[in-house]
C-alpha positions as CSV (number, residue, x, y, z in Angstrom):
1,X,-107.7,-102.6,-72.0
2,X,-107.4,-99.3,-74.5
3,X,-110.7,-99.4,-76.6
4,X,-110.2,-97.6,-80.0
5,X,-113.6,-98.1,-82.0
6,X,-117.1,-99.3,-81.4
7,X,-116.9,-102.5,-83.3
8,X,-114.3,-103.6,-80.7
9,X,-116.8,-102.9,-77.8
10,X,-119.5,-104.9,-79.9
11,X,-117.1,-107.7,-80.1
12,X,-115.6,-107.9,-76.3
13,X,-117.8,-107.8,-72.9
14,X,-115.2,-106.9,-71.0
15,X,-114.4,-103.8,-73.5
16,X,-118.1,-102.8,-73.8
17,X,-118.0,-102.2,-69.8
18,X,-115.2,-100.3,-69.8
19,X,-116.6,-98.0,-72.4
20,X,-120.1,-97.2,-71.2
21,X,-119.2,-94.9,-68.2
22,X,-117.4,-92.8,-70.5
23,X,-119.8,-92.5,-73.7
24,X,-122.4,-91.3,-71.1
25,X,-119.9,-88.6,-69.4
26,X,-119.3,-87.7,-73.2
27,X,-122.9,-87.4,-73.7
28,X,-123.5,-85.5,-70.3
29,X,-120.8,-83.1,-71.2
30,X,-122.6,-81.8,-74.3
31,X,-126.1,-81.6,-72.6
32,X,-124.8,-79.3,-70.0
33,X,-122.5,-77.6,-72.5
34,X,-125.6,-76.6,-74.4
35,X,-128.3,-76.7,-72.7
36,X,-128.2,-73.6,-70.5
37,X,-127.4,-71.4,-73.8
38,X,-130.6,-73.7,-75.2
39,X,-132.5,-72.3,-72.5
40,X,-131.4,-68.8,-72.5
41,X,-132.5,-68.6,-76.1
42,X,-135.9,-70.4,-75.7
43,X,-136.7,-68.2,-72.8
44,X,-135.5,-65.2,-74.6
45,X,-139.1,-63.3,-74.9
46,X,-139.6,-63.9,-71.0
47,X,-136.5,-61.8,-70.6
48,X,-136.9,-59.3,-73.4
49,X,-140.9,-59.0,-72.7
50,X,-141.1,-59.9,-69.2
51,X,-138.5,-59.0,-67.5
52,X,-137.0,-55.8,-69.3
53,X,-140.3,-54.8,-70.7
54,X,-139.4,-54.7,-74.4
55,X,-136.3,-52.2,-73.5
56,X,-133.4,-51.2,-75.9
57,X,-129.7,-51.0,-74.4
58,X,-127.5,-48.8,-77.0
59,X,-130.3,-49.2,-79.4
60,X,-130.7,-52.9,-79.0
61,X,-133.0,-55.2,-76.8
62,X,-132.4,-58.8,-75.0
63,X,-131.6,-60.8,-78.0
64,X,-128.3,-58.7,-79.3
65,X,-127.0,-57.9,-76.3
66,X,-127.2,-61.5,-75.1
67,X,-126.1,-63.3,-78.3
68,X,-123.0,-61.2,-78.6
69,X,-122.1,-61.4,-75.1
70,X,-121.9,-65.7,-75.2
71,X,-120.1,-65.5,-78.5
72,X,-117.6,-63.1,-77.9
73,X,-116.5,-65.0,-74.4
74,X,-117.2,-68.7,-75.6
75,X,-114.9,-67.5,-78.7
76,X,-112.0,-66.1,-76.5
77,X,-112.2,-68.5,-73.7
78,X,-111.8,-71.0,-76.3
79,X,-108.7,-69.2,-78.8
80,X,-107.2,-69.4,-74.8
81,X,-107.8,-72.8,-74.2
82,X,-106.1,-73.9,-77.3
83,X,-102.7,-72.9,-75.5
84,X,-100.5,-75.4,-74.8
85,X,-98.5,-73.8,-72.6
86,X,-102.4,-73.6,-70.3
87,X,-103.1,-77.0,-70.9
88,X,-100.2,-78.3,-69.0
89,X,-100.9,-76.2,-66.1
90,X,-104.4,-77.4,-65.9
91,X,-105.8,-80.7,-65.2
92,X,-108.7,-82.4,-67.7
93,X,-110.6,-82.1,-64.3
94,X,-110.1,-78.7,-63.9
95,X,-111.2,-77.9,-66.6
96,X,-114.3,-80.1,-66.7
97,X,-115.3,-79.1,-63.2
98,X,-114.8,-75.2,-63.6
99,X,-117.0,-75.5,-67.0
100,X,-119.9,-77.5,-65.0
101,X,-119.7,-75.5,-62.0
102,X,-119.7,-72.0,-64.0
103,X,-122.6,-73.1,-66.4
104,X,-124.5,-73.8,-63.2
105,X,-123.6,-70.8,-61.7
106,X,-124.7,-68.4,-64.6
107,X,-127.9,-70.1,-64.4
108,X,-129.0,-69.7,-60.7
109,X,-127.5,-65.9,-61.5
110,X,-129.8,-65.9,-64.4
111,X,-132.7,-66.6,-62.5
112,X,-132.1,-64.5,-59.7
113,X,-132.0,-61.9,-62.1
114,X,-135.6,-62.5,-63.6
115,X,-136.9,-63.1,-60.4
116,X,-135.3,-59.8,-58.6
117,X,-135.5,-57.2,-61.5
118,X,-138.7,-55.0,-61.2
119,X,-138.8,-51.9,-62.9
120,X,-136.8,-49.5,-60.9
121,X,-133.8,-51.9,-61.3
122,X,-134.0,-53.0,-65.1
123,X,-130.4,-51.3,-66.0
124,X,-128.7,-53.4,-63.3
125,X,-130.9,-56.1,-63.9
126,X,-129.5,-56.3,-67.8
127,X,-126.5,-55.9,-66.5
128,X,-125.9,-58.5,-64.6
129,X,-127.8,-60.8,-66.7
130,X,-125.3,-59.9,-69.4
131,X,-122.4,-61.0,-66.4
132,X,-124.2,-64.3,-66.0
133,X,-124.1,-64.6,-69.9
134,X,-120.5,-63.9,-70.0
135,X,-120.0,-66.3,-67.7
136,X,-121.9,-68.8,-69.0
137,X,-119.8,-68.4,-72.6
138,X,-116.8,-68.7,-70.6
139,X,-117.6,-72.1,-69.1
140,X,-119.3,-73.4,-72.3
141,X,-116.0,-72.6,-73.7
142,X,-114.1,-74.3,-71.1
143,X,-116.2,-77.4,-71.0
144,X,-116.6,-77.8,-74.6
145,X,-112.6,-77.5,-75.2
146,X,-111.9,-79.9,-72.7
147,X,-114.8,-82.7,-73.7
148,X,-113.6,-82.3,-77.6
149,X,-109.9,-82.6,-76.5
150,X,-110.3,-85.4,-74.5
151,X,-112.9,-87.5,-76.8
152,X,-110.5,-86.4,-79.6
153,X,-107.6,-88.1,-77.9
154,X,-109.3,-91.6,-77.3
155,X,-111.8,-92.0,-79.8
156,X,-114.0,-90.4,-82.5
157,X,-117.2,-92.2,-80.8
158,X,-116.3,-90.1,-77.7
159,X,-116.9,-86.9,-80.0
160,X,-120.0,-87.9,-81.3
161,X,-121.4,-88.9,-77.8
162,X,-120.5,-85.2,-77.4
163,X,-122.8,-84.1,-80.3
164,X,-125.4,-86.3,-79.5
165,X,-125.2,-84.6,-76.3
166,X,-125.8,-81.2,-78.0
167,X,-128.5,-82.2,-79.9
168,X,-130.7,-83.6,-77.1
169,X,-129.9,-80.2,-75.2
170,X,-131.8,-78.7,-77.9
171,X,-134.4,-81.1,-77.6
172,X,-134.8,-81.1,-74.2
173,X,-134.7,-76.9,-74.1
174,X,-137.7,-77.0,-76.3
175,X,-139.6,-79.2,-74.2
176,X,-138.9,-76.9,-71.6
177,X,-139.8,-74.2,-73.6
178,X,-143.5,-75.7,-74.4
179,X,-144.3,-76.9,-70.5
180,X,-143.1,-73.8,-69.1
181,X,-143.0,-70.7,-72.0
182,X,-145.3,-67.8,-71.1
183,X,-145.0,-66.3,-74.8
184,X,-148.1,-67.0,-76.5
185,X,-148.5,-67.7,-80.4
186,X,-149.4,-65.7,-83.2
């Protein structure tokens, strides 16, 4: 049974079950498409401060570096994923899977990073923090192309749980940030 608005799940049983398993995948797919860039930017002092001591990288620290990184690959990935001609050679689950997998990736890489860079190794450190970012852009940008596509195929409510999604990422970063931030105020 093909479900095209909310009302008709409010108004059939039968529709409202067949419904509910994809609104939460929709949701889950933009928490995890934001919430690892949520966390990277609520944590961004512990890598600036803590883990690369304040240092400037072509005259600019963490912050830059690491904003332009994401944005540049979330950007391209995504101008890429807008091909037609790619669509048809990859699978929705492709897609989905390589997005979830990479964001999760780029984070254990993340923290490997802040956990293994010490002073002597604070170049290579940044740099492969910056790969992780990259990488992390690059999924976001896969995942997020495929969840939109797909909720924008079936129904607008899909593309909303999507937003939802992102929101609570945002929410959920910053109560992250306050049980486990080292940066103190003022």
């Amino acid at each position: 049974m093909a479900v095209s608005s909310l009302s008709e799940i409010e108004a059939s049983p039968q529709a409202s079950a067949n419904v509910k398993l994809p609104l939460a995948s929709f949701l889950y797919a933009g928490v995890v498409g934001l919430l690892g860039w949520n966390l990277v930017l609520t944590f961004t002092h512990s890598f600036d401060c803590d883990m690369l001591d304040g240092r400037t990288f072509g005259g600019s620290g963490w912050a830059f570096w690491c904003s332009l990184c994401y944005s540049i690959s979330l950007n391209v990935v995504q101008v890429i994923m807008s091909s037609r001609t790619l669509m048809d050679k990859l699978s929705f689950g492709t897609r989905w899977n390589a997005g979830l997998v990479g964001i999760a990736l780029s984070l254990l890489g993340l923290l490997a990073c802040k956990v293994l860079t010490d002073k002597d190794t604070q170049i290579a450190g940044f740099a492969f923090a910056m790969m992780f970012v990259a990488v992390m852009g690059l999924s976001a940008g896969i995942l997020q192309s495929a969840s939109f596509g797909m909720a924008g195929s079936i129904s607008p409510e899909l593309a909303g749980a999507i937003m939802s999604g992102q929101g609570l990422a945002g929410v959920l970063a910053s109560i992250a940030g306050v049980a486990f931030g080292s940066s103190q105020g003022g």
